[in-house]
Rosetta silent file (secondary structure, phi, psi, omega in degrees, C-alpha in Angstrom):
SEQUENCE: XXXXXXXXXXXXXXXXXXXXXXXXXXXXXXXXXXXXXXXXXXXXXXXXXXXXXXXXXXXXXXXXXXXXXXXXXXXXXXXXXXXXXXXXXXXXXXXXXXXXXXXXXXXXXXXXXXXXXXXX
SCORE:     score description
SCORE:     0.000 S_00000001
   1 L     0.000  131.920 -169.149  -98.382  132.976   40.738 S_00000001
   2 L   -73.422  171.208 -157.466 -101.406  131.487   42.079 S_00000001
   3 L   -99.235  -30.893  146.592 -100.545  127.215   42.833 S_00000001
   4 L   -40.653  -59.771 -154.835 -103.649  126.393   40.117 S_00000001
   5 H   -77.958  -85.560 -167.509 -101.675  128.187   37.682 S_00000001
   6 H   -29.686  -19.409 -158.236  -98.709  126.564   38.504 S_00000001
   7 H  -117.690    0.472  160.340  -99.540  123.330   38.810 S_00000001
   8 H  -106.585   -4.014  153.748 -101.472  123.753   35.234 S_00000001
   9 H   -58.712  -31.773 -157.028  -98.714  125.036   33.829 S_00000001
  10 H   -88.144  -44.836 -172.933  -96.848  122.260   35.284 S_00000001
  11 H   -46.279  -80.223 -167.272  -99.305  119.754   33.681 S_00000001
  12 H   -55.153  -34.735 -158.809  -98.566  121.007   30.065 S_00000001
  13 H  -103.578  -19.196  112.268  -95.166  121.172   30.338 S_00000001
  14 H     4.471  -98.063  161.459  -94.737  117.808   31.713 S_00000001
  15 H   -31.681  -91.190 -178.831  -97.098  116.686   28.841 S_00000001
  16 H   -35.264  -11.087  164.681  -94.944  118.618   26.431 S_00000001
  17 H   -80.969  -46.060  174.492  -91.785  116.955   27.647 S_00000001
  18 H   -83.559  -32.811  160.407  -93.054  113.607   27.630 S_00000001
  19 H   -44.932  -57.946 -163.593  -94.236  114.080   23.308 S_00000001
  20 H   -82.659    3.098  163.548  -91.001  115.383   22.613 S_00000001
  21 H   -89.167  -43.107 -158.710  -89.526  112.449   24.584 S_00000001
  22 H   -76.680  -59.934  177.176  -91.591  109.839   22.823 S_00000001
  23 L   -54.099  -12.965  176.475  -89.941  111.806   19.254 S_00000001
  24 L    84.694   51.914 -173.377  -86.313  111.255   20.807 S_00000001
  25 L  -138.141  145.180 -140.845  -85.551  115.057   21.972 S_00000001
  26 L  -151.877  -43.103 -170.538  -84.426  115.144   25.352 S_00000001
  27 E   -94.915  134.826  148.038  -82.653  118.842   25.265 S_00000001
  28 E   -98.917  142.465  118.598  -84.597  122.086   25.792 S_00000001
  29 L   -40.105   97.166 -164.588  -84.253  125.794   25.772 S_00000001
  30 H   -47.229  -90.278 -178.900  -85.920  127.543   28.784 S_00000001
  31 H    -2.897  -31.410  176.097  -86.307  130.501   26.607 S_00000001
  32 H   -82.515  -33.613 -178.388  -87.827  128.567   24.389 S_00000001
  33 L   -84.025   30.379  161.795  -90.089  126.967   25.818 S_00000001
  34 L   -98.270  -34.084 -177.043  -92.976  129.837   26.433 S_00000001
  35 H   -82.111  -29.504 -168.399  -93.233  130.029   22.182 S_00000001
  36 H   -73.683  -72.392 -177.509  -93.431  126.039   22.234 S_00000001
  37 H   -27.945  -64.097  152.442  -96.344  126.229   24.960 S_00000001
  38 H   -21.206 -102.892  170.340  -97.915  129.296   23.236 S_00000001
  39 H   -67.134   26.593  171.475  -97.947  127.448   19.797 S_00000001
  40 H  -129.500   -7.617 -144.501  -98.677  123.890   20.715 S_00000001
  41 L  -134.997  126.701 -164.870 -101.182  124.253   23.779 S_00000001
  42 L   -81.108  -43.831 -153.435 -105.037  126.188   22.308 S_00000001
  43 H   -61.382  -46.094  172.637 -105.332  127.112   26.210 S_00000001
  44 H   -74.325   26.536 -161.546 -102.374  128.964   25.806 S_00000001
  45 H   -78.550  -41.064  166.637 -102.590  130.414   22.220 S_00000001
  46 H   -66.691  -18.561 -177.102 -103.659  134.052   24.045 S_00000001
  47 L   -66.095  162.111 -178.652 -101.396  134.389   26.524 S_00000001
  48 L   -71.763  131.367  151.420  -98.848  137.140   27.203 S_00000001
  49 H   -29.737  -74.406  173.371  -95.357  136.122   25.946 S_00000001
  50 H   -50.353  -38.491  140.441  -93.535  137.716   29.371 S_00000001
  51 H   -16.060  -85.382  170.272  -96.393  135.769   31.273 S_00000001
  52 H   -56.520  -79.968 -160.936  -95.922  132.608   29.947 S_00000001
  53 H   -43.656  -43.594  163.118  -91.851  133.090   30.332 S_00000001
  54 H   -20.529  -91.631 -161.747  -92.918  134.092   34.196 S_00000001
  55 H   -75.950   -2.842 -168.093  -94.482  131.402   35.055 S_00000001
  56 H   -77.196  -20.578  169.859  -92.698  128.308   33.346 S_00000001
  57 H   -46.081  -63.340 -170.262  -89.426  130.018   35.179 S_00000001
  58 H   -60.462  -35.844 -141.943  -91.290  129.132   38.620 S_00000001
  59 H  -103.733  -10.737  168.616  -92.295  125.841   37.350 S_00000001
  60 H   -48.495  -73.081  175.563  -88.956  125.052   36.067 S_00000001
  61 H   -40.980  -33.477 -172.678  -87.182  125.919   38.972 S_00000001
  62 H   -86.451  -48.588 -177.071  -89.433  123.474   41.272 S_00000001
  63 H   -68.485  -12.597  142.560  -89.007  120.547   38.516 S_00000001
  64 H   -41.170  -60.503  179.869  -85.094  121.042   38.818 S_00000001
  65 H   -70.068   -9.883 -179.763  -84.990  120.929   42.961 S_00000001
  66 L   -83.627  -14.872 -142.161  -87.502  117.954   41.995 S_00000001
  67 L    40.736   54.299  150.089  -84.830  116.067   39.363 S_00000001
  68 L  -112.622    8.783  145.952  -87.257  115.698   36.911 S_00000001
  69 L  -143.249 -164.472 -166.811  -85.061  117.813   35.034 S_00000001
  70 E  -170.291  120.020  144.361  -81.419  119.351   35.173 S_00000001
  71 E   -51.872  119.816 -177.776  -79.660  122.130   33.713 S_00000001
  72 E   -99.223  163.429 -151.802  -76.251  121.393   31.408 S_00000001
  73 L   -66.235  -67.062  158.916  -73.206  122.951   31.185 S_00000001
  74 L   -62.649    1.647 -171.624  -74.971  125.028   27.934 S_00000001
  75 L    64.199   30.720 -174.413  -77.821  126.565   30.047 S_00000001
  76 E  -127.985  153.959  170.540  -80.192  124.320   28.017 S_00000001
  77 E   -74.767  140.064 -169.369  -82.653  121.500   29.932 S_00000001
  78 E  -138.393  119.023 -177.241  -82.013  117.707   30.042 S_00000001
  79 L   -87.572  154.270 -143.529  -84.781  115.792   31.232 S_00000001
  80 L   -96.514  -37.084  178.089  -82.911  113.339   33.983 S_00000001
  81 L  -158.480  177.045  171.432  -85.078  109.997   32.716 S_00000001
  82 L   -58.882  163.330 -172.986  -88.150  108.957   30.702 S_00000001
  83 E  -115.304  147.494  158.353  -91.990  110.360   31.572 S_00000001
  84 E   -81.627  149.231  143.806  -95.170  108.130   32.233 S_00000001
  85 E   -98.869  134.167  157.676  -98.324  108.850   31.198 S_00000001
  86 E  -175.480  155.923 -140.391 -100.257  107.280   33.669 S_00000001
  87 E  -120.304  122.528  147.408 -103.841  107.602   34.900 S_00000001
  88 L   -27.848  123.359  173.208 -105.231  107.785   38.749 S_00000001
  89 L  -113.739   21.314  143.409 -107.760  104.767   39.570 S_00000001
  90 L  -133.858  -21.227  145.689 -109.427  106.877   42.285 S_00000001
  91 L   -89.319  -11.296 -170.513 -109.248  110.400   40.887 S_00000001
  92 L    62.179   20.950  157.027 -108.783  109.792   37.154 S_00000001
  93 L   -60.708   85.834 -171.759 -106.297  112.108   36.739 S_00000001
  94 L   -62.618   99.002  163.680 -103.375  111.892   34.119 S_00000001
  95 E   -89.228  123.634 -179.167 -100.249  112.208   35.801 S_00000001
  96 E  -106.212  135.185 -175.467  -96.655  112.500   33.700 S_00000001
  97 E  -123.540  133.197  152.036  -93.986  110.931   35.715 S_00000001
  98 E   -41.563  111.070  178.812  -90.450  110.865   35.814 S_00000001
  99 L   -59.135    7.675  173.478  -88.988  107.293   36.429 S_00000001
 100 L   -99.164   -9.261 -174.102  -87.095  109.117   39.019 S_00000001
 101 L  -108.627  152.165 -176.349  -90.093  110.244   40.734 S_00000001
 102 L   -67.944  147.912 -165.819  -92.292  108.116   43.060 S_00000001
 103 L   -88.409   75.650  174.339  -95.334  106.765   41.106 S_00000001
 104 L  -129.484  137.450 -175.713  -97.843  108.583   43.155 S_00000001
 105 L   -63.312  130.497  177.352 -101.025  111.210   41.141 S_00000001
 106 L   -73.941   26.586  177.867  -99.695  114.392   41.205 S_00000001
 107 L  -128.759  -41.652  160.884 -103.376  115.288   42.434 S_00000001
 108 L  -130.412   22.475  154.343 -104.330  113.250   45.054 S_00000001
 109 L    73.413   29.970 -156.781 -101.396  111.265   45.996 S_00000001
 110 L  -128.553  148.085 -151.505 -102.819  107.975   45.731 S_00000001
 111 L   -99.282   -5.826 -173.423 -100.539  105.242   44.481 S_00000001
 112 L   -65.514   38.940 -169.672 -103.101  103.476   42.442 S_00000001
 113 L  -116.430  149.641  174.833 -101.835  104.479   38.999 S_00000001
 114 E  -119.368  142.434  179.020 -102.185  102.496   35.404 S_00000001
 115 L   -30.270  171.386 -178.207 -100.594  103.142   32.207 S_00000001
 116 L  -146.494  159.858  -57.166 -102.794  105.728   29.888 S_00000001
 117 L   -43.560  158.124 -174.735 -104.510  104.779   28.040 S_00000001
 118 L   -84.435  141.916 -171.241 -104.306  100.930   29.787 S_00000001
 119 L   -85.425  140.597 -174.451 -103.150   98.668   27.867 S_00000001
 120 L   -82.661    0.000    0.000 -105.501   95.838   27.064 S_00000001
């Protein structure tokens, strides 16, 4: 898998982690979570099932050795703490963060980041 696709892949499911955080759901299904992507995300509404399942495996696997999530005792996903939305003030990039992860844009590294949208 090319490191674009991963790291857009990575994006959404991040984003999709942090909604279903904000709704109070915490537990995942890997398995599941290629039909969630599919049918919540339009860029992915075409994609290949077996595809999709592909790559969210690699992107799993790196957010696990990352802690921003953790496998339980049930095979099912636990994310390890709440996600940020928060926005880059020199690339403008929306980066979702783990409170476990250092607050730096997962695009250009730069430490500069404010809530999304900033609060007034």
């Amino acid at each position: 898998m090319l490191d674009i696709q991963a790291n857009e892949v990575e994006w959404y499911l991040r984003d999709h982690f942090f909604r279903q955080f904000n709704q109070g759901r915490q537990y995942f299904k890997k398995e599941l979570l290629a039909d969630d992507m599919i049918s919540l995300y339009f860029r992915y509404r075409n994609s290949n099932l077996q595809d999709m399942n592909d790559m969210i495996t690699a992107v799993v696997e790196n957010l696990i050795s990352r802690q921003v999530i953790k496998k339980t005792e049930n095979n099912s996903l636990e994310l390890t703490s709440r996600f940020s939305r928060l926005q880059c003030s020199k690339c403008f990039y929306i980066s979702y963060l783990n409170s476990n992860e250092p607050r730096n844009c997962l695009r250009c590294s730069s430490n500069e980041l404010h809530d999304f949208p900033k609060k007034r």
